[in-house]
LOKE-829000 format. One record per residue (C-alpha): residue in one letter; z, y, x. Coordinates in steps of 0.001 Angstrom, whole numbers, padded with zeros to 6 digits, always signed. Example, Ala and Ser with C-alpha at 12.3 -4.5 7.8 and 13.67 -1.06 7.14 Angstrom:
A+007800-004500+012300/S+007140-001060+013670/
//
This chain:
X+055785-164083+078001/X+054801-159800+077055/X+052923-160446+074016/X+051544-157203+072713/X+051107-156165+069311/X+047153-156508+069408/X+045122-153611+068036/X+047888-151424+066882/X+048066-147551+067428/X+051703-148342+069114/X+050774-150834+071695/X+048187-148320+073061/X+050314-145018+074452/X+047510-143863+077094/X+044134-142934+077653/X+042958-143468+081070/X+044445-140700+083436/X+041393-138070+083967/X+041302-134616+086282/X+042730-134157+090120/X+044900-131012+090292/X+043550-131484+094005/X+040434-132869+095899/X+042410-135508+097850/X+044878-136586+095054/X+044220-139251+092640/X+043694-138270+088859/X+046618-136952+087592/X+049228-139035+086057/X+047651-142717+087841/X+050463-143099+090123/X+053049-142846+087309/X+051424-145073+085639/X+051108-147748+088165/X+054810-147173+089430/X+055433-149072+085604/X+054131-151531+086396/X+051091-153212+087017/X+049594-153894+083212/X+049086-151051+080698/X+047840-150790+077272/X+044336-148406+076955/X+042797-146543+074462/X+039322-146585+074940/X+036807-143588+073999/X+035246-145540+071036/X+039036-146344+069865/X+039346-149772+071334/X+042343-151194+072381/X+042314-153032+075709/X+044496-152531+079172/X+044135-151327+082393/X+045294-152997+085676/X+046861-150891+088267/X+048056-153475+090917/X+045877-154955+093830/X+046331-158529+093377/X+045672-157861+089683/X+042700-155948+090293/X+041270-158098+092464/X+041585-161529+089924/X+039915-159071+086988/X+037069-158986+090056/X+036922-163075+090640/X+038228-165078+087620/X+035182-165904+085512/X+036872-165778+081970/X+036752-162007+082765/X+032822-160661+081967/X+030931-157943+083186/X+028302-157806+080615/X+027726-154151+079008/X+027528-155790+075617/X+031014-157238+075304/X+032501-153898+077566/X+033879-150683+076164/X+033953-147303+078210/X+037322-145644+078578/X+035477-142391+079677/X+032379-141658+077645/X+030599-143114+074841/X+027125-144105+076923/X+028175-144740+080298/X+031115-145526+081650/X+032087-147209+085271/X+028152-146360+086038/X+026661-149212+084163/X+023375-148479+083161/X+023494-147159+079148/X+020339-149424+078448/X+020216-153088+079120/X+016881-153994+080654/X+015912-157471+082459/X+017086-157260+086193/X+020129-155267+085331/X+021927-158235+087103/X+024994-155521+087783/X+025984-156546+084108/X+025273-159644+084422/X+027493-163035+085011/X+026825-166261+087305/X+024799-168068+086809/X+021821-165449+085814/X+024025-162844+088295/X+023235-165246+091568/X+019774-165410+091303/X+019078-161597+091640/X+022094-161237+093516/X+020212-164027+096173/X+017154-162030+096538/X+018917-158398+096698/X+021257-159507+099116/X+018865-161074+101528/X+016841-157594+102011/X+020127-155439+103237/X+021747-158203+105518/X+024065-156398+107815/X+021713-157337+110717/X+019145-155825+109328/X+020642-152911+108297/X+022231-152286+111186/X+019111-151925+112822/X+018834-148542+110741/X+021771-146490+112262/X+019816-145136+114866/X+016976-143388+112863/X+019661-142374+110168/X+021414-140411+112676/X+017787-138888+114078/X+017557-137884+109884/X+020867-136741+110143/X+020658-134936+113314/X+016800-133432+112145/X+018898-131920+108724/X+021895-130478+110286/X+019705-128730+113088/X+017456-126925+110536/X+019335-124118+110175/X+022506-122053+111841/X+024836-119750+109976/X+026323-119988+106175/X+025027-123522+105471/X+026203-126067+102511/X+027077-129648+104071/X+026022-130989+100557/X+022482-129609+100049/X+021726-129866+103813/X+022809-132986+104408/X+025273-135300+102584/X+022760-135119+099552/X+019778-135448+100846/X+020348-137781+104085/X+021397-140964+101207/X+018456-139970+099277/X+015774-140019+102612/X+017556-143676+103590/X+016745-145049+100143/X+013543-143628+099411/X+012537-145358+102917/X+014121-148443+102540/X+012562-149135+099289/X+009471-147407+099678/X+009545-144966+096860/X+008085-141649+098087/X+010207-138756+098765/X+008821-136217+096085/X+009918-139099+093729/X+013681-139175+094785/X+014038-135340+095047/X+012982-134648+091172/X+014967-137830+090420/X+018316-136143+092287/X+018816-133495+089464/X+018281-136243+087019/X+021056-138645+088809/X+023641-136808+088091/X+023264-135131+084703/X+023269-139282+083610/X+026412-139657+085506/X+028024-136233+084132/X+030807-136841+081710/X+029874-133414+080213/X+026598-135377+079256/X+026423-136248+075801/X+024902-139980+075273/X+021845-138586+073995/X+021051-136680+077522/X+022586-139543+079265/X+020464-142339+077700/X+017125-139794+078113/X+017486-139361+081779/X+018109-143055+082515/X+014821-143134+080865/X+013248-140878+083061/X+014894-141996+086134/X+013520-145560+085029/X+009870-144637+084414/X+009306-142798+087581/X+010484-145929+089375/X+008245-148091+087294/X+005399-146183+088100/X+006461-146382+092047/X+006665-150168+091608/X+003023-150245+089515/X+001568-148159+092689/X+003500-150223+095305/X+001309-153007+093391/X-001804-151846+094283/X-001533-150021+097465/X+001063-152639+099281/X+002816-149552+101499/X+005792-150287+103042/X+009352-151059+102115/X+011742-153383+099644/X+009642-152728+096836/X+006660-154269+098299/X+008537-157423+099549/X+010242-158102+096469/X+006414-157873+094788/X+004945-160104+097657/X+007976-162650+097334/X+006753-163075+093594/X+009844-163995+092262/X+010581-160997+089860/X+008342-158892+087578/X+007516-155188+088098/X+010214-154479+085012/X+012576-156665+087332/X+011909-154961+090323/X+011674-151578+088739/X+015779-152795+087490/X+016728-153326+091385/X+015349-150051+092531/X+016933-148515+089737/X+020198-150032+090501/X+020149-149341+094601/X+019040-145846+093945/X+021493-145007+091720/X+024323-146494+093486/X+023515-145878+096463/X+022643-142241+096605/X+025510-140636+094401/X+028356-142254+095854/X+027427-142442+099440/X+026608-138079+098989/X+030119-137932+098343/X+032025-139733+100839/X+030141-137921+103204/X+031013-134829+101643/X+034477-135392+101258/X+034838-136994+105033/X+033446-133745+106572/X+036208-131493+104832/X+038663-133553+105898/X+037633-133799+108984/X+037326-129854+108825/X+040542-129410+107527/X+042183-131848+110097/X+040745-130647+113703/X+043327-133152+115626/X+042228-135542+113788/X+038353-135551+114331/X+038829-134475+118116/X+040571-137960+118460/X+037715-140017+116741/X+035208-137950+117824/X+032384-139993+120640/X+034548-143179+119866/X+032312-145512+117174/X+035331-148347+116684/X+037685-145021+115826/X+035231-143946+113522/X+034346-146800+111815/X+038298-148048+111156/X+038024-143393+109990/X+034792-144335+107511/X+037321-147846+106064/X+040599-145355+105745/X+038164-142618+103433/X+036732-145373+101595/X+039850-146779+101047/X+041743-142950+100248/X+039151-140659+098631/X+038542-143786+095864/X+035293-141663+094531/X+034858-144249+091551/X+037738-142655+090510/X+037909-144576+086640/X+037297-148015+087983/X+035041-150851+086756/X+035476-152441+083229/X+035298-156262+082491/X+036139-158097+078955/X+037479-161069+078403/X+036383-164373+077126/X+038673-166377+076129/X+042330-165847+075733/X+043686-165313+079216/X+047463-164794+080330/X+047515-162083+083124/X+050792-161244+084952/X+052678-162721+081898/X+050826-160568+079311/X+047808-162131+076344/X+044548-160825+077067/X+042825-161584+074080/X+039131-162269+073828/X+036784-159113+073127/X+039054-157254+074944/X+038382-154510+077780/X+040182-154345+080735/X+039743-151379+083341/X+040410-152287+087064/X+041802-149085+088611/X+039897-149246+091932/X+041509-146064+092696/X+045555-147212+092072/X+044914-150429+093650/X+043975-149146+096706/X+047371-146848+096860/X+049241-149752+095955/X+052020-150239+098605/X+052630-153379+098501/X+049265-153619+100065/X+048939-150826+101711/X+052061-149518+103561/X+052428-145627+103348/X+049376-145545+101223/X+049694-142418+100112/X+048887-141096+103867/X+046044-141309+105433/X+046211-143123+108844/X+042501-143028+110236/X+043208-145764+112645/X+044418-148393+109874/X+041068-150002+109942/X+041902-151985+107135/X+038642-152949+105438/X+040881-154878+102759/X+040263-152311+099845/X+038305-151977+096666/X+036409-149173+097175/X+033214-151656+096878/X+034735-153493+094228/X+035434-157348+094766/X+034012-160860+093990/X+030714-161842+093465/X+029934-158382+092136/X+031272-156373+094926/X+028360-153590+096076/X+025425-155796+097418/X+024650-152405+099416/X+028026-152150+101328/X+027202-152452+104638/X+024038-149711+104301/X+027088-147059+102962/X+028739-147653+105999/X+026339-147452+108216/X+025351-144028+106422/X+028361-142755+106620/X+028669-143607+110455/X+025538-142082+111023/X+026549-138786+110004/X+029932-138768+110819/X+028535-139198+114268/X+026571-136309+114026/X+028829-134208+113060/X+031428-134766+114927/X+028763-134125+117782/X+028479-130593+116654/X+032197-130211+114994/X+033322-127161+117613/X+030487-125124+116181/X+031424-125584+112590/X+034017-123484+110921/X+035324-124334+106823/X+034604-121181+104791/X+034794-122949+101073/X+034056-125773+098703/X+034096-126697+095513/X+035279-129994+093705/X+033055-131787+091120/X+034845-131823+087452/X+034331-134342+085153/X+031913-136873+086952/X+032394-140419+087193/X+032126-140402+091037/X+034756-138130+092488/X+033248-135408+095164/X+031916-131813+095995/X+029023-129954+094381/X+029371-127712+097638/X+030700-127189+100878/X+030559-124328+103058/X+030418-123774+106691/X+029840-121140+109128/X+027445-122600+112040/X+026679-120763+115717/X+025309-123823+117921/X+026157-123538+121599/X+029186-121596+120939/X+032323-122599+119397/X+033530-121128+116471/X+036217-123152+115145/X+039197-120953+113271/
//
């Protein structure tokens, strides 16, 4: 058995690999690291020592064996002092992303059972009407991002939970100056606040007026309190919005980088749903993982995990790891292998899956629809954020006349 020197400076050469030198390649230096092997030593940003796992099978028992904890208290963050895989920086009842079975089930149980796939399926069609209503407003020099990979995520969410929309467009900014590693913890920890007590007041006026939506029927169901509830909005709003904005983002310049490749998907929904599984699976947005810390002393692919310790599960290098995933470093939009960790794994694998994909769908389909009459003129890739993406992307747009270049 590997048996580390635990806690010294020498059994810790790396800090996590950080910065893309491109917007489709992983963070620089992750695939060398994984290539040694599956088990690293990691230096953490507060100066703990833990590990990081690079290999899918290893990844995915981090994700299911129960020795290995996901609450925030016994964590450290490899990436920033206040927040690091997106875990809330303040621990408040309902949190239940940070927390383990059994507490874990019981809002996991009542989440779950509001975004069924049935259910959310039924949503497709009036996502791509928002969709379709977003990209039509305007023609000419438009920015995918502002007109419609931000703010489509943000319309499905404020509907679904009933939170009005002026509330989720002055929460947007908000989002991702908490999620910005250029955030210090002070600004991070102040707009979780904010973000927190404009949902509270939602769920206190949800409370007396009854309108329509999750909030509502998690009030009516009277299992959880308003702080509770105000936790689960919190949690689905955050999630949901930042992450699906960017595979969106990121699918469209692919797509308008790769005109073959979006002609042959294009009016076929099983072609683009195995396309939405391959992006999920390649872009690997959560680009730093998802931390867990151990219990108890645990032997993991022949190295001691000792208890207190870290351990980062490279969502990212598992999903490029080729022993899974032959050629993984190509992109084959018609492996429709839904196999991958780009929702995570195990009983905390993202409750709100199956809504991402349909989102993504949704406006893949639309634009595709209107793809000849589209042409790339730039974009910009986000620096420095814990969800890989683009802050813009530009097209050219003259509807009912093709313009592709």
């Amino acid at each position: 058995m590997n048996v580390p020197a635990v806690g010294t400076e020498a059994s810790c050469p790396i800090t996590i690999p950080r910065g893309r030198v491109s917007v489709f390649d992983l963070p620089a230096g992750l695939m060398d690291l994984a290539e040694g092997g599956g088990i690293h030593r990691l230096r953490y940003a507060d100066g703990h020592l833990g590990w990081i796992v690079t290999d899918f099978e290893l990844c995915r028992q981090v994700l299911t064996r129960p020795e290995f904890s996901s609450r925030p208290d016994l964590r450290h963050s490899a990436i920033h002092e206040a927040i690091g895989d997106g875990q809330p920086p303040e621990d408040m009842p309902g949190m239940f992303v940070g927390m383990d079975p059994p507490e874990h089930t019981r809002y996991r149980r009542i989440v779950a059972a509001a975004l069924r796939l049935a259910e959310v399926q039924k949503l497709q069609a009036m996502i791509e009407v928002q969709a379709a209503a977003l990209l039509d407003s305007r023609a000419g020099e438009l920015d995918l991002v502002t007109s419609l990979a931000s703010p489509l995520p943000a319309l499905v969410i404020t509907e679904l939970l009933g939170v009005e929309e002026s509330v989720s467009t002055s929460l947007t900014g908000a989002l991702e100056q908490m999620l910005s590693l250029q955030s210090s913890a002070d600004t991070v920890r102040e707009k979780f606040a904010e973000i927190f007590s404009s949902l509270r007041d939602v769920v206190a006026r949800r409370a007396q007026d009854r309108g329509p939506g999750l909030v509502t029927s998690l009030i009516d169901a009277g299992e959880l309190t308003e702080t509770e509830i105000t936790s689960v909005c919190f949690q689905l709003f955050t999630a949901g919005h930042e992450t699906t904005t960017n595979m969106i983002a990121l699918s469209f310049l692919y797509l308008l980088q790769n005109p073959d490749a979006a002609h042959a998907i294009s009016g076929s929904p099983r072609q683009v749903s195995d396309a939405v599984e391959e992006f999920l699976r390649y872009f690997a947005i959560i680009q730093y993982g998802i931390s867990r810390a151990a219990t108890e002393h645990i032997t993991l692919a022949g190295t001691a995990i000792a208890p207190g310790e870290t351990i980062t599960v490279s969502l990212p290098a598992a999903n490029f790891d080729e022993n899974r995933f032959p050629d993984a470093t190509q992109i084959d939009l018609t492996r429709g292998d839904k196999g991958h960790l780009a929702f995570g794994f195990g009983v905390h694998q993202c409750v709100a899956q199956q809504l991402a994909r349909v989102e993504i769908n949704a406006a893949l389909n639309v634009f595709l629809q209107r793809y000849d009459e589209m042409s790339l003129r730039a974009y910009d890739m986000k620096s420095d954020t814990i969800v890989h993406g683009l802050s813009s992307l530009s097209v050219l747009r003259i509807p009912n006349g093709g313009v592709r270049q």
